[in-house]
C-alpha positions in Angstrom: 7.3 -46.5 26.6 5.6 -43.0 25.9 3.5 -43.0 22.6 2.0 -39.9 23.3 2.1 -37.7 19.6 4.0 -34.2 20.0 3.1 -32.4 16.7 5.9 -30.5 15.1 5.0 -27.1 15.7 6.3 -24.6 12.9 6.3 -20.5 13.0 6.0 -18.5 10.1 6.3 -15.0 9.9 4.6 -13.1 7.0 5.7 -9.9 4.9 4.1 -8.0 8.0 6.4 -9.4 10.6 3.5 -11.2 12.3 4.0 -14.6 13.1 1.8 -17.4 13.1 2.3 -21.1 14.8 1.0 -23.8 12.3 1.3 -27.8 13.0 2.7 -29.6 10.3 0.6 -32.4 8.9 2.8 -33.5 6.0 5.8 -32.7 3.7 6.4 -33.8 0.1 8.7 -33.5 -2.5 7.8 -33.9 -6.7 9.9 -33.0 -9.4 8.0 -29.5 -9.6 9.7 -28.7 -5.6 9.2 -29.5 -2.0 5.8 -28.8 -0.4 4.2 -28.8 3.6 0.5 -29.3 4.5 0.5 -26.8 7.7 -2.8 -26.8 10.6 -3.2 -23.7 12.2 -2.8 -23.7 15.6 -5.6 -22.8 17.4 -5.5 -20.8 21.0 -6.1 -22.7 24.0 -9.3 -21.0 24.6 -10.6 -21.4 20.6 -13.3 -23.1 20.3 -14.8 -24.6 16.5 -18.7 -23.5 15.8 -20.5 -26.3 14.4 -21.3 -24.1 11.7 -17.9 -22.7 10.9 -16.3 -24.6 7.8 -13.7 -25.8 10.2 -10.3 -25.1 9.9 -8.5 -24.7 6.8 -4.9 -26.7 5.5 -2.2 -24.3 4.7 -0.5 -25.7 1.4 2.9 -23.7 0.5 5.9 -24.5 -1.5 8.9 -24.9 0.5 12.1 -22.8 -0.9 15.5 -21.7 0.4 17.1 -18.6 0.6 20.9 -19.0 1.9 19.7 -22.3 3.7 17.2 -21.0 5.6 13.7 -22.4 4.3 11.3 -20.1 2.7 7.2 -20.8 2.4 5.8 -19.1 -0.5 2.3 -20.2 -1.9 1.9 -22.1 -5.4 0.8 -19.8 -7.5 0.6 -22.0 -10.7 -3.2 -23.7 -10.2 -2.3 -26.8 -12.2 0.7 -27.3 -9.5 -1.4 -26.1 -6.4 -4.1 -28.8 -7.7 -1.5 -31.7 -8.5 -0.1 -30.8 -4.9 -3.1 -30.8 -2.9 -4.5 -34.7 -4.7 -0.8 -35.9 -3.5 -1.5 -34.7 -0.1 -5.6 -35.5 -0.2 -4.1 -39.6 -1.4 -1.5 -39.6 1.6 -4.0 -38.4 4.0 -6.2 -41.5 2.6 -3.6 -43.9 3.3 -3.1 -42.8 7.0 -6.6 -43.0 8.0 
């Protein structure tokens, strides 16, 4: 049996039409909407200073446009902040 972890690897393309690969840590849904915790990921050759802040979660409200899903960002503070605790408690609870 092969427990090796495959991340779920997910591209988003911005308003630019760059596009961006980001692992996906977590997904949630409240009554406010639905909501992904996204990793960057980082080149094979990318390397983390020790004095970098390390690497930052992408938080984004999941929306859909014809079925297809959209990522916007939370825009509303009070949501972003209630969003990012849920995430912060799950994270707790997988460690």
């Amino acid at each position: 049996m092969d427990d090796e972890y495959t991340p779920e690897i997910v591209s988003v393309i911005d308003d630019d039409g760059s596009e961006y690969l980001f692992e996906e840590l977590d997904r949630i849904e409240t009554d406010n909407g639905k909501y992904i915790a996204l990793l960057p990921v980082l080149e094979d050759d990318a390397v983390i200073d020790n004095d970098d802040e390390g690497v930052e979660v992408l938080i984004l409200k999941v929306d859909e446009d014809d079925g297809s899903p959209i990522l916007s960002q939370i825009e509303d503070s009070k949501e972003y902040d209630e969003v990012c605790k849920i995430f912060e408690e799950r994270l707790i609870e997988f460690d």
